[in-house]
C-alpha positions as MATLAB code, in Angstrom:
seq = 'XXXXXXXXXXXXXXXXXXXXXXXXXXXXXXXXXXXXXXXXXXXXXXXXXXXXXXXXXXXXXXXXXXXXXXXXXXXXXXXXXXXXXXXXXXXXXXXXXXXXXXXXXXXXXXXXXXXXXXXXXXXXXXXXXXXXXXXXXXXXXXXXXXXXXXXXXXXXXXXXXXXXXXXXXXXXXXXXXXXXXXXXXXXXXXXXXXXXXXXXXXXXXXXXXXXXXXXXXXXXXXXXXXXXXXXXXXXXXXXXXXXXXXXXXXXXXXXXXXXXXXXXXXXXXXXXXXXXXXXXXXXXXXXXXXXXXXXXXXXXXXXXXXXXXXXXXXXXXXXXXXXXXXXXXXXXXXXXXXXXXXXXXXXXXXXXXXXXXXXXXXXXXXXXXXXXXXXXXXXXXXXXXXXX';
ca = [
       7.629    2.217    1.446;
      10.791    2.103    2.903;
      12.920   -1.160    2.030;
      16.578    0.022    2.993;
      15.703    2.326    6.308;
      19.599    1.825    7.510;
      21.220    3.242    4.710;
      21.736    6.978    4.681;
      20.276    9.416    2.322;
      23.301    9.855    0.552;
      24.564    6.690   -0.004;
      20.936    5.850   -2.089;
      21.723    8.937   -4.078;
      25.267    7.212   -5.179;
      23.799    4.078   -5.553;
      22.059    4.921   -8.274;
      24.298    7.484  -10.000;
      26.660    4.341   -9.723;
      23.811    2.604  -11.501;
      21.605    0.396   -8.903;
      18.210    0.645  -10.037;
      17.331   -2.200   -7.391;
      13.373   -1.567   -6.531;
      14.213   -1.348   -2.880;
      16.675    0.576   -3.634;
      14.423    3.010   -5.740;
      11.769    2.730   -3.222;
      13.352    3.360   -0.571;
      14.658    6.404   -2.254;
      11.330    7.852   -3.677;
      10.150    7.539   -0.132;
      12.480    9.862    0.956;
      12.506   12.504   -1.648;
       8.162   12.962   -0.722;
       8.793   12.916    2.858;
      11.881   15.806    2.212;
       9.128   17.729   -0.042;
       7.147   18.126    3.028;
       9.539   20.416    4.464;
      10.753   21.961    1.613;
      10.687   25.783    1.982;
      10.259   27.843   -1.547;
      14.061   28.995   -2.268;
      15.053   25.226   -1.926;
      12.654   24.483   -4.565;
      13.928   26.976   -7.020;
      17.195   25.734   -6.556;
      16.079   21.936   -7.515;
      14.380   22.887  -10.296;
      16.862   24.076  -12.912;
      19.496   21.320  -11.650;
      16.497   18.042  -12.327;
      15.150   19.752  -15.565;
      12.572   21.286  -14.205;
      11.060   18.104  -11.856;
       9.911   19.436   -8.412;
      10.740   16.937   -4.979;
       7.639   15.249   -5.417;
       7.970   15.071   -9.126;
      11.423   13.105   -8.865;
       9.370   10.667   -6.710;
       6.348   10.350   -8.612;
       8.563    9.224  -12.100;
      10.713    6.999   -9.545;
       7.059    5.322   -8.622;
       5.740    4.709  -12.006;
       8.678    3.669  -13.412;
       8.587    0.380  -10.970;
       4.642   -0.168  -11.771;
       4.120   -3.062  -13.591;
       1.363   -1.665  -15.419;
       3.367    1.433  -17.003;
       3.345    2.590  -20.722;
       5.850   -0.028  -21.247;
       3.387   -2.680  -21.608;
       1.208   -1.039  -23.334;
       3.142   -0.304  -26.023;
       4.323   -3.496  -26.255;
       0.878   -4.819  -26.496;
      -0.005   -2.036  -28.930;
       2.595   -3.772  -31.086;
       2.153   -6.807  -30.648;
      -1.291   -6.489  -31.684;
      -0.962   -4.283  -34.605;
       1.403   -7.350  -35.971;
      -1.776   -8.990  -35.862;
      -4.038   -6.820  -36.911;
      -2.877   -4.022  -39.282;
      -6.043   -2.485  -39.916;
      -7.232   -2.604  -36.034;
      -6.377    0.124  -33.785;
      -5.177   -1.348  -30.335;
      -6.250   -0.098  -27.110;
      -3.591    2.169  -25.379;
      -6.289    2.235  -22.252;
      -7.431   -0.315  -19.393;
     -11.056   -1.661  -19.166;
     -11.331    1.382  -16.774;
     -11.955    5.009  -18.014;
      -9.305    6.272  -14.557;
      -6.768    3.357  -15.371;
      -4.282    5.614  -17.373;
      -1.738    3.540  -18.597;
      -0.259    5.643  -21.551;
       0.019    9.596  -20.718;
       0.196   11.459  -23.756;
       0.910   10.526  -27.687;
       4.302   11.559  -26.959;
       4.872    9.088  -24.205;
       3.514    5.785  -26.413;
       5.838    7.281  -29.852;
       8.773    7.283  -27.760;
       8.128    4.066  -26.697;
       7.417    2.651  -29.785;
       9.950    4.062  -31.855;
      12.654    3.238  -29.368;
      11.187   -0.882  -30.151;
      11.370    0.114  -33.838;
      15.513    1.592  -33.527;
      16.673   -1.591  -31.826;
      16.515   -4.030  -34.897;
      19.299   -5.772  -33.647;
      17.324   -6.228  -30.610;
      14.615   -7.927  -32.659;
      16.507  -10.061  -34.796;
      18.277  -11.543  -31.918;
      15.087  -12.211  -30.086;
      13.047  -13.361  -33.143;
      14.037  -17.185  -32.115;
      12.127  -16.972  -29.146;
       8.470  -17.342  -28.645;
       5.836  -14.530  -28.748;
       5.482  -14.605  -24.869;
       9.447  -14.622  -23.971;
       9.820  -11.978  -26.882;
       7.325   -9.884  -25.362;
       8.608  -10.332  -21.753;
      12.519  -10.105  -23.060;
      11.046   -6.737  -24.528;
       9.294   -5.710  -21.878;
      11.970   -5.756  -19.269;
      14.308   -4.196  -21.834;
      11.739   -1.148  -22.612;
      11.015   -1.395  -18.329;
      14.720   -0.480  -17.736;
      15.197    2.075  -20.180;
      11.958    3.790  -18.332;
      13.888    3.858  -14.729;
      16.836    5.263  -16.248;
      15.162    8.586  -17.245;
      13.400    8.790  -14.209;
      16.319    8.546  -12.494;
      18.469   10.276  -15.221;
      18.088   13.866  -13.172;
      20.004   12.328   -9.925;
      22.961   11.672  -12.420;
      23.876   15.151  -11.371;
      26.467   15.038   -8.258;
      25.358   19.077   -8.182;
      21.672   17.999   -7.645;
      22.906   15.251   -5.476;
      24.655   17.399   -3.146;
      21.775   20.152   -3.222;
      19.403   17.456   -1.967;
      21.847   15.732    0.692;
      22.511   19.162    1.674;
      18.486   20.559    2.226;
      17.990   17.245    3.969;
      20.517   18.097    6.396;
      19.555   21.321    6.900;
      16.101   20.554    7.449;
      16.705   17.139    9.811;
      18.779   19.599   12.138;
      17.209   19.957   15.501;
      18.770   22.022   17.592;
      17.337   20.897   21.332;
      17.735   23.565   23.928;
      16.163   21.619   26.755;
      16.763   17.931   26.528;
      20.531   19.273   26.903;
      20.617   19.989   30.011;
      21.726   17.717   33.068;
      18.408   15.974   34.583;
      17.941   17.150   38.232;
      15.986   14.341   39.596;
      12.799   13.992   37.214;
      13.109   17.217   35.969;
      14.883   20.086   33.877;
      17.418   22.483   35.464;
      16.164   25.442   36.576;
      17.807   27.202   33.410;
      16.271   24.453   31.298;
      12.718   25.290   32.351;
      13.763   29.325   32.323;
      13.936   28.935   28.596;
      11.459   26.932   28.151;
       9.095   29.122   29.604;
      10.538   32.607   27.432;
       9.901   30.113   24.498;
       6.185   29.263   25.310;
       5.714   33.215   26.043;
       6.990   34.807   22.855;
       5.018   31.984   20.831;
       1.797   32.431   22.027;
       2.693   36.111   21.947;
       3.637   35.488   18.687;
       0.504   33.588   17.011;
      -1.596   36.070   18.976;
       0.303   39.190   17.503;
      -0.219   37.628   13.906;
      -3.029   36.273   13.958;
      -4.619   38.313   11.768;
      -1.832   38.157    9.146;
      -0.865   34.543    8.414;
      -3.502   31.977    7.045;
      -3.378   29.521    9.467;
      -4.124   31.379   12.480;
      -6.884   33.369   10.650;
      -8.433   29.773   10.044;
      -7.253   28.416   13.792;
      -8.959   31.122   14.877;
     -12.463   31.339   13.272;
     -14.658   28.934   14.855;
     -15.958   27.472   13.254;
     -13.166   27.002   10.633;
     -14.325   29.623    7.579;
     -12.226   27.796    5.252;
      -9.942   24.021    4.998;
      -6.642   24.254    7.058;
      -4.288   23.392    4.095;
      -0.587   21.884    4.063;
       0.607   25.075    2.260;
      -0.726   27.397    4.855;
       1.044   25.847    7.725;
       3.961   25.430    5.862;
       4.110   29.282    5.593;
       3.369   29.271    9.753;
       6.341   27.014    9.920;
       8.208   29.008    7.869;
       7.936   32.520    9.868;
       8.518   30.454   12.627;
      11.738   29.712   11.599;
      12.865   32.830   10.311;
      15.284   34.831   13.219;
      14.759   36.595   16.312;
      12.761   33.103   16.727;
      14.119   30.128   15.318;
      11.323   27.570   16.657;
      10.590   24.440   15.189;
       8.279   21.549   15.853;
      10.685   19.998   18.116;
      11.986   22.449   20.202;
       8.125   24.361   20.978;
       6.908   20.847   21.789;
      10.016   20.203   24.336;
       9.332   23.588   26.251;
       5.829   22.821   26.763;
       6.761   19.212   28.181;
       8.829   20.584   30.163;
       6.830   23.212   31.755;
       3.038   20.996   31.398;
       4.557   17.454   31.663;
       1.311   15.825   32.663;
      -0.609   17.780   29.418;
       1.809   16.406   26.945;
       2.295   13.496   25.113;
       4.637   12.069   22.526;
       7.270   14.246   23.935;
      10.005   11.355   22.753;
       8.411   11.366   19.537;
       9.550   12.137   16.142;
       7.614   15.705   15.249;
       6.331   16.150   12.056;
       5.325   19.557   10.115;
       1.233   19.030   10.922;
       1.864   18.460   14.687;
       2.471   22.600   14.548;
      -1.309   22.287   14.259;
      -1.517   21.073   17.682;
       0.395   23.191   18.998;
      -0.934   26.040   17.832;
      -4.271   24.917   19.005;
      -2.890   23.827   23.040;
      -1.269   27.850   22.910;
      -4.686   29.374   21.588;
      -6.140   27.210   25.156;
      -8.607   25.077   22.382;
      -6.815   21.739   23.805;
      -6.848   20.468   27.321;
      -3.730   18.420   25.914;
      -0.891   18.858   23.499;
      -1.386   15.403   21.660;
       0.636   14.964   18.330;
      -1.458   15.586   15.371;
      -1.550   12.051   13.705;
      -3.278   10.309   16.653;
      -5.439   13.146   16.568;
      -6.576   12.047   13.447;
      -6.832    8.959   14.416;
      -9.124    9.224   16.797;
     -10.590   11.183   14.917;
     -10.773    8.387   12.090;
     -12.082    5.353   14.670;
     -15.168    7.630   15.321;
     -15.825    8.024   11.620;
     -15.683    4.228   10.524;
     -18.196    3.417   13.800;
     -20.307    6.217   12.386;
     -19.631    5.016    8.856;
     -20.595    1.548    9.716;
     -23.796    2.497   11.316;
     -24.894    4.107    7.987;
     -24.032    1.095    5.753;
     -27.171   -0.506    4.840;
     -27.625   -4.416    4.681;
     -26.745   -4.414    0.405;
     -24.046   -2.294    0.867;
     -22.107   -4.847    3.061;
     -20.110   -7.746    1.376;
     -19.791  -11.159    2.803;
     -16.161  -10.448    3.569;
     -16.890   -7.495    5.316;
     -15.623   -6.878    8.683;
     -17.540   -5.737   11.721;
     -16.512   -1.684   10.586;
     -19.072   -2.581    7.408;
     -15.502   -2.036    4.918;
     -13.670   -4.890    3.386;
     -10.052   -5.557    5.105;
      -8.859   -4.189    1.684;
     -11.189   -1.211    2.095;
      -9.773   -0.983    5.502;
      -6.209   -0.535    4.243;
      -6.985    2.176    1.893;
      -8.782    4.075    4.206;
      -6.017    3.450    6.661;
      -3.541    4.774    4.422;
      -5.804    8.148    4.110;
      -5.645    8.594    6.989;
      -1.833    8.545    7.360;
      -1.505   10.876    4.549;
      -4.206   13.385    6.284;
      -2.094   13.102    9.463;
       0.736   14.130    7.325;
      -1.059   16.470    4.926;
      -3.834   17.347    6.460;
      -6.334   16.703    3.374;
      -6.030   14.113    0.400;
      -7.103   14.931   -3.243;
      -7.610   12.550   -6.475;
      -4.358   13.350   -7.789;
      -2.787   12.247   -4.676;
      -3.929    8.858   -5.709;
      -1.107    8.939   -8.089;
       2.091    9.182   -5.745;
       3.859    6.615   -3.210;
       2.383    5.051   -1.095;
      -0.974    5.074   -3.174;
       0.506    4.202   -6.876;
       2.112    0.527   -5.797;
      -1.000   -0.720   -4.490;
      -2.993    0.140   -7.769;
      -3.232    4.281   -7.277;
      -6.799    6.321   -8.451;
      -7.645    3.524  -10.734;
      -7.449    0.677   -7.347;
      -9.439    3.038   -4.797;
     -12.303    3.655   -7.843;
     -12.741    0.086   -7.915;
     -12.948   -0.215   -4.277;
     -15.381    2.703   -3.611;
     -17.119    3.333   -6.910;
     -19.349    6.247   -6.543;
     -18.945    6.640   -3.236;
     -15.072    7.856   -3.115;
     -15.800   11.580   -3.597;
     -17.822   12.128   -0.953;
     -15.823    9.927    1.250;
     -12.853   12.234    0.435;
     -14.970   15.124    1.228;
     -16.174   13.263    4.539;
     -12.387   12.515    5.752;
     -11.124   15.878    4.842;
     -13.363   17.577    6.810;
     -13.439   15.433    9.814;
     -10.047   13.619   10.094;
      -8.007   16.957   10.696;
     -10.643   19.184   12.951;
];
């Protein structure tokens, strides 16, 4: 997903208010806006939404997406055209071969679309000397840019752009309390691992305090789970976490347990992401032996379910370009990438088929095709055992 990873934030934003609608560029920049929605606490919304027209975070990076598939409403009304040139008393298809390959959203999408074609007769005229196939493709990429601009059209606003560059700031500050201080030996100061140890008091006083009041302990705490862990509910954790006397985050809870239970932590150089408060929350409650980051929880988690997986897959159910695991390498790679976005999410749903990084490698419409019936209750299998 990400095609320009040394250039800042900001400087994507002006790139395309300047006009770059590059599809690294773009990419690069839709990546960013999902990963920022992740962290992106309830006033911040409200405060995006009346500067984009209404677009949420992940929104803004879902239009960014589809405007750089190759299969978007573009061609389709082009086809539809084209066809209906042909064929005035035949109604063209405005749908793939597949009933979940939606190429055209609603009737208002395809009349825009095909009234803009109509408007631009000198367009037409000029490209009437060429043949059907480089009319069609001089039309398409015409039609293709005029798509990108409106999803980009909201970031046109140097308000907006400064909103965003500044919640992405505020939410990539980390402020380290521990790694600070000056190394004695292979350790922390003595001060260093004083704080670290009021820290790793008052939180597991804390989740034990409320753990009758905020969703995610209630479900951390019933064994077995009563209900799915969801993003939204440890986003709220996160969020009271956050909030003064405490001021915690990811980073700084993980540090004070590394430096206090070195040999039961790992990835203590790591980037921390929003879902790793899972495991921490779980190591403090004394459920873990070890404070191990969520993601390769999952994966571990994922290896045992594609053994078991494979086990169950009868002789007709494998192809001849199956691998050992019983799943085709392309199989392989979708499942791969849910399990990312379950590291990062902690489930996956059908619509999520729909966004980066799903929608460039074919979205809901790809995966159906891979797994036919089976994808439901292979969703329902890797939500409920990828993230326990």
């Amino acid at each position: 997903m990400e095609q320009k990873p040394t250039v800042s934030f900001e400087k994507l934003l002006q790139a395309v208010a300047f006009g770059n609608t590059e599809d690294d560029v773009l990419t690069s920049l839709a990546g960013r806006l999902a990963i920022m929605e992740h962290h992106l606490k309830p006033e911040d919304d409200q405060k995006i939404r009346p500067l984009s027209g209404g677009y949420s975070l992940k929104d803004l990076a879902h239009n960014i997406i589809q405007s750089l598939d190759p299969d978007n409403p573009v061609e389709a009304a082009s086809r539809r055209l084209s066809e209906n040139n042909k064929q005035q008393d035949s109604a063209a298809t405005v749908w793939q071969k597949e009933y979940y390959d939606r190429i055209i959203r609603n009737p208002e999408e395809l009349y825009n679309i095909e009234h803009y074609i109509e408007r631009h007769h000198e367009y037409v005229t000029a490209a009437s000397s060429l043949s059907d196939d480089k009319r069609r493709d001089a039309t398409v990429t015409l039609l293709r840019a005029q798509i990108i601009q409106h999803a980009v059209k909201p970031l046109y606003d140097p308000e907006l752009r400064a909103l965003l560059t500044e919640i992405k700031k505020k939410n990539e500050v980390v402020i380290d309390i521990i790694s600070a201080d000056k190394v004695i030996e292979a350790g922390f100061s003595p001060e260093a691992l004083e704080r670290a140890k009021g820290m790793v008091q008052s939180f597991e006083q804390f989740i034990q305090a409320h753990k009758d009041e905020i969703t995610a302990l209630q479900v951390l705490y019933s064994k077995p789970y009563k209900q799915r862990l969801t993003f939204e509910a440890v986003k709220e954790l996160a969020n009271a976490i956050e909030k003064p006397p405490y001021l915690w985050n990811e980073s700084q809870l993980w540090n004070a347990y590394a430096a206090l239970e070195k040999s039961k932590v790992k990835g203590a150089s790591g980037r921390r992401i929003l879902t790793d408060l899972v495991s921490l929350v779980r190591f403090a409650m004394h459920q873990d032996n070890e404070l191990i980051p969520f993601p390769e929880r999952v994966s571990a988690n994922f290896s045992a379910w594609v053994e078991a997986a494979s086990r169950r897959l009868g002789k007709n159910d494998k192809r001849q370009d199956a691998t050992s695991t019983g799943f085709t390498p392309e199989q392989m790679n979708w499942l791969e990438m849910i399990r990312d976005h379950i590291a990062a999410n902690l489930s996956i749903e059908p619509d999520d088929f729909e966004y980066a990084p799903f929608a460039q490698e074919g979205g809901l419409g790809k995966v159906h095709q891979l797994f036919g019936d089976k994808l439901n209750a292979i969703i329902e299998e890797l939500n409920e055992t990828l993230a326990t």
